[in-house]
Legacy VTK file of the C-alpha trace (Angstrom):
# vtk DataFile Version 3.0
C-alpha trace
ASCII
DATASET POLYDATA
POINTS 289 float
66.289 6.624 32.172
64.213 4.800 35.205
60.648 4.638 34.490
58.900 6.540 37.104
56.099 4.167 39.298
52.231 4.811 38.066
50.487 6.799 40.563
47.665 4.948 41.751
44.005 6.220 41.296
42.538 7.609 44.313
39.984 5.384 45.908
36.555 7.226 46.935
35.430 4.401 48.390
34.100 1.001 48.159
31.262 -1.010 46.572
28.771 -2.244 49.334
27.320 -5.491 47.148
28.178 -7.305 44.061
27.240 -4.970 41.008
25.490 -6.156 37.873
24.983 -4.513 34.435
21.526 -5.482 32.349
22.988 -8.676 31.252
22.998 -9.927 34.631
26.989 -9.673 34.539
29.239 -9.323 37.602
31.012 -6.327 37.199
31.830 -5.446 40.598
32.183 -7.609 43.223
31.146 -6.756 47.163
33.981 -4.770 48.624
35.743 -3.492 45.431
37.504 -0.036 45.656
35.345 2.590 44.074
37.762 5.604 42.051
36.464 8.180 40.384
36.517 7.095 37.114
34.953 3.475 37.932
31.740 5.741 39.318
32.014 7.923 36.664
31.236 4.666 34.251
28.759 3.710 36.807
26.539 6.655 36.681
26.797 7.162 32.786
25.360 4.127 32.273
22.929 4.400 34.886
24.377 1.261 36.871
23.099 1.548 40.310
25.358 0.998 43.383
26.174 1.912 47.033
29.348 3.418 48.038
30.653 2.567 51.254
33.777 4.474 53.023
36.079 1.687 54.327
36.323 -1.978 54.475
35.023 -2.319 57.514
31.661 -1.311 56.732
31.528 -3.644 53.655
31.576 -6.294 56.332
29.262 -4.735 58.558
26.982 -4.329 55.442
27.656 -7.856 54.637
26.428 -9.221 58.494
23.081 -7.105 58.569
22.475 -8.869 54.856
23.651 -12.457 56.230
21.159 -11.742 59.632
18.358 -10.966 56.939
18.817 -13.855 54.881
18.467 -16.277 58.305
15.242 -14.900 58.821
14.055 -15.836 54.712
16.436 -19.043 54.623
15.283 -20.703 58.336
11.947 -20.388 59.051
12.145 -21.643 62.259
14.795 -20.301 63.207
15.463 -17.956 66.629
16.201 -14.475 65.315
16.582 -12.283 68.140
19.865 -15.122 68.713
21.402 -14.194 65.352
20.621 -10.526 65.564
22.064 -10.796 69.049
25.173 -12.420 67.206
25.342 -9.921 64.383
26.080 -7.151 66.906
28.372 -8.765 68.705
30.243 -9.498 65.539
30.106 -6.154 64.550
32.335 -5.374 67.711
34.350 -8.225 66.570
34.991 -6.582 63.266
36.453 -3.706 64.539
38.753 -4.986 66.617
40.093 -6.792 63.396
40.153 -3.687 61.627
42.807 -2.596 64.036
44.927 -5.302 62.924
46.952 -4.598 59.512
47.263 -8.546 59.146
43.745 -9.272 59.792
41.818 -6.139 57.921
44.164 -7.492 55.232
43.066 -10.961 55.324
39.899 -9.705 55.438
39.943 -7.808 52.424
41.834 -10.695 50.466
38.536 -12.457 51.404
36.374 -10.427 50.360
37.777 -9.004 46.933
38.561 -12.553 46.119
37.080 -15.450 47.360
33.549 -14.031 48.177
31.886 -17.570 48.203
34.271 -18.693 51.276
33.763 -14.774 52.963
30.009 -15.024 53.095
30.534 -18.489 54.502
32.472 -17.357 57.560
30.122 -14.736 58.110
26.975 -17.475 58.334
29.653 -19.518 60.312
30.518 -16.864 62.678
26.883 -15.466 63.599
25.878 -19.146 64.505
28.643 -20.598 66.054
28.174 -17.098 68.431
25.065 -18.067 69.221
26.028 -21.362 69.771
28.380 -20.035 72.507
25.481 -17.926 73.800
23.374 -20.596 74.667
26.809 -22.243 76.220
27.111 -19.588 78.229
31.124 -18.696 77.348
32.711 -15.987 79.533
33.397 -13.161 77.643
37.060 -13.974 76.517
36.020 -17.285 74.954
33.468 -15.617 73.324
36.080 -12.848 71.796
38.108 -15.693 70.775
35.441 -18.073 69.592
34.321 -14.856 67.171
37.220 -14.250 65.864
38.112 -18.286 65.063
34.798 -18.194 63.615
35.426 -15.780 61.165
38.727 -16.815 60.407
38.656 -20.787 60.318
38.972 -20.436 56.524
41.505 -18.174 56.148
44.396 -20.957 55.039
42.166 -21.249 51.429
43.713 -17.812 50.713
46.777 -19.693 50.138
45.756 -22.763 48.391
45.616 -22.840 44.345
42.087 -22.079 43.241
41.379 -24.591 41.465
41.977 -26.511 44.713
39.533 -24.264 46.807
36.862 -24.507 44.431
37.495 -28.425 44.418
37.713 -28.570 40.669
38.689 -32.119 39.334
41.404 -33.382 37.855
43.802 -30.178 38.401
45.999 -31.871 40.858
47.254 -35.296 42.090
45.694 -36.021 46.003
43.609 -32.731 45.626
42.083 -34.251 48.834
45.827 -33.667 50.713
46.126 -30.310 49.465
43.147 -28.912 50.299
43.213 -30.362 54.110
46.591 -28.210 54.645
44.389 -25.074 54.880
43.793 -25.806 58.110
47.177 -25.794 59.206
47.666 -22.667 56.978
45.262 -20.922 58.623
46.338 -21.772 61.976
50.351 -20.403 61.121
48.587 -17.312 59.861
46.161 -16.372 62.757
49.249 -17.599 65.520
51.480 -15.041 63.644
49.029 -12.131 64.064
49.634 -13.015 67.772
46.514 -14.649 68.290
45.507 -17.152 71.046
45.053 -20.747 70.970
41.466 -20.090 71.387
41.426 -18.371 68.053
44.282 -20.416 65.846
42.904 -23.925 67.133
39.710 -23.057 65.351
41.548 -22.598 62.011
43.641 -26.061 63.148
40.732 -28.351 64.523
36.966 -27.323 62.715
37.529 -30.050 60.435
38.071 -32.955 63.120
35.771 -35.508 64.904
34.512 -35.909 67.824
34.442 -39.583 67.926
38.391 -39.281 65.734
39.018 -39.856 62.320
39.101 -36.359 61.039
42.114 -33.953 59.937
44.853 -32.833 60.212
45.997 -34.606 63.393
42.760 -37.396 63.881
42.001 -36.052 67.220
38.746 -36.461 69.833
36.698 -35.538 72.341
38.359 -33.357 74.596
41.367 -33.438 72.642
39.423 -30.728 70.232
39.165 -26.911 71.896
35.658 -26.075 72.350
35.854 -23.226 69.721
36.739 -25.978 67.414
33.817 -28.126 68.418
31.125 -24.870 67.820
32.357 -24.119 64.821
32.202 -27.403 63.384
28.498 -27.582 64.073
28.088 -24.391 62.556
30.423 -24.667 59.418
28.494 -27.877 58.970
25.407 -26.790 58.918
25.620 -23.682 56.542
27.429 -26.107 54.172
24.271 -28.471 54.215
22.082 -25.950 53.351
23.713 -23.125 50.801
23.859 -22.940 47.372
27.340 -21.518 47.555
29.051 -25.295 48.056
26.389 -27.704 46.275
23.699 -28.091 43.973
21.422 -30.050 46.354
20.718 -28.187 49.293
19.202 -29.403 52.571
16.283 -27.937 54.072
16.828 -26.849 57.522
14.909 -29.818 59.101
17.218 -32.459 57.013
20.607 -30.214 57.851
19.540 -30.868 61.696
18.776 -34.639 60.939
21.845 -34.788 59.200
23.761 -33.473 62.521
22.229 -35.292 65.177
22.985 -38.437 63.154
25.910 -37.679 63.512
25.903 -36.599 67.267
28.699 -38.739 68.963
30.410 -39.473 66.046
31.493 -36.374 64.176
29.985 -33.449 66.306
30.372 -32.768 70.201
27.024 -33.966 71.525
26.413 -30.706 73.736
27.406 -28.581 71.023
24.557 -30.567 68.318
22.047 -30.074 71.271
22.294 -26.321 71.863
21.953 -25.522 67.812
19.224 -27.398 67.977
17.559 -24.951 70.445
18.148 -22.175 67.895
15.307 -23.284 66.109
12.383 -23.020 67.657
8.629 -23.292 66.476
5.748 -20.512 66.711
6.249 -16.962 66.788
9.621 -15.337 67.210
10.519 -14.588 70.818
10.580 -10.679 71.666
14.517 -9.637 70.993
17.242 -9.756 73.326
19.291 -6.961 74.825
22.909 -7.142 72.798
25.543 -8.990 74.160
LINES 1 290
289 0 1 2 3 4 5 6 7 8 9 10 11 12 13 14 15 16 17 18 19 20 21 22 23 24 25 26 27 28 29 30 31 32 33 34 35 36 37 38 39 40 41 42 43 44 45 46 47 48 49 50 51 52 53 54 55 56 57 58 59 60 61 62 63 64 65 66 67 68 69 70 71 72 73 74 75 76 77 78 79 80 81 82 83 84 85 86 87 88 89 90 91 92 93 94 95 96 97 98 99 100 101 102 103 104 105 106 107 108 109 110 111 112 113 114 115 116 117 118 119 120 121 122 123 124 125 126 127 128 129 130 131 132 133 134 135 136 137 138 139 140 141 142 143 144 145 146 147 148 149 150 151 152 153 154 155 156 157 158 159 160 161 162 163 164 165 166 167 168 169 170 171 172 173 174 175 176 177 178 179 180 181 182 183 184 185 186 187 188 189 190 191 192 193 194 195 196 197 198 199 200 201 202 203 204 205 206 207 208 209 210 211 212 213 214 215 216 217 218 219 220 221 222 223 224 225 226 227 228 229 230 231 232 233 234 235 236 237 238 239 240 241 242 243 244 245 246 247 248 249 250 251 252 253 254 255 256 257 258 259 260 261 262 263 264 265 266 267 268 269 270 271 272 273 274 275 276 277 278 279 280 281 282 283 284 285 286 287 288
């Protein structure tokens, strides 16, 4: 007699952060479905947590928090840019929830590889800004956003023990790990995506001056989108906790990029993150984009 397929339990929604008990254990992490028996255990043991309705808002949740966090993390940094950049991403978010392959991606992200999701939302609200101060017409801008958020995507398809760079586990980890660029380029050009998008995936991890992967290209041989969100991914790598044990302050993270103006980074590109951060008082804010 065939066994009939388990129903699955409905889902009342979704978990808007990471949930702890008293122990300080995860026990939910950001964007988990919520059923009615998981809240159930919640609330009888007094667990506190916000329900969200969709995925969507998970991330929208998750860009307000990021936009915050700026303002604690960088001191000097120009706000009204990244709040500027956090609504304009928020646009960006739902035209990805449109997208079956994207909202998916998304939520493979987010369920399971939450260090490298919270890094592509820090990556995506600066390289934005970047693009502000560039001045992109709105279609590079679209496409810059959604590279942005998605230049990372390939690691969804790498071993884990890869992602997370832990030793020993394979033979030329190094080689491995590089392919997720090219992953991530196959995946975003299958969901129909421009080469404004995909090359962002491809080309964030070469250098201006050559020398970088996977193809050791430079100069204008990199897309512009590729360029920003170098800078950007850069940057937030310098100077999180999520990636290293020593972070850089925000002054040493720029010292550390305009050494390498020229070499690694687009000079333009180095110059108009710089202007992000800003001393004195914040400016007043900016109309959204």
């Amino acid at each position: 007699m065939p066994v009939k397929p388990r129903n699955k339990p409905p889902v009342t929604g979704y978990v808007a952060h990471d949930v702890f008990d008293d122990s300080g254990r995860l026990l939910l992490a950001e964007g988990a479905a919520l059923t009615p028996a998981i809240i159930q255990k919640l609330e009888d043991k007094m667990i506190p947590y916000r329900i969200v309705p969709d995925q969507l808002a998970v991330t929208t949740h998750s860009l307000t928090e990021a936009a915050k966090q700026f303002e604690t993390r960088f001191a000097k940094l120009d706000l009204s840019s990244i709040v500027k950049a956090s609504k304009y991403m928020k646009s960006i978010l739902g035209e990805a929830n449109q997208s079956p392959l994207l909202s998916n991606h998304l939520k493979v992200l987010i369920q399971g590889y939450k260090s490298i999701y919270s890094h592509s939302i820090n990556v995506s609200l600066l390289a934005v800004a970047i693009a502000d101060k560039l001045n992109l017409d709105a279609r590079s801008l679209r496409d810059l956003a959604l590279g942005a958020l998605y230049h990372d995507i390939g690691k969804i398809m790498l071993p884990a023990a890869v992602v997370m760079k832990t030793p020993g586990i394979f033979e030329r980890q190094d080689l491995i790990y590089q392919q997720h660029t090219k992953i991530g380029a196959d995946l975003l050009a299958a969901d129909k995506l421009g080469k404004g998008v995909y090359l962002v995936a491809l080309q964030h991890h070469e250098k201006h001056s050559g020398g970088g992967y996977p193809a050791g290209l430079k100069e204008d041989q990199i897309h512009i989108h590729a360029a920003i969100v170098s800078v950007a991914n850069r940057f937030d790598w310098l100077t999180s906790a999520i990636f290293q044990n020593r972070v850089l302050s925000p002054d040493e993270a720029i010292e550390q990029l305009l050494l390498a103006k020229g070499g690694d980074f687009q000079p333009l590109v180095v110059d108009k993150f710089v202007e992000l951060f800003r001393e004195g008082p914040p400016p007043a804010p900016s109309p959204e984009m």
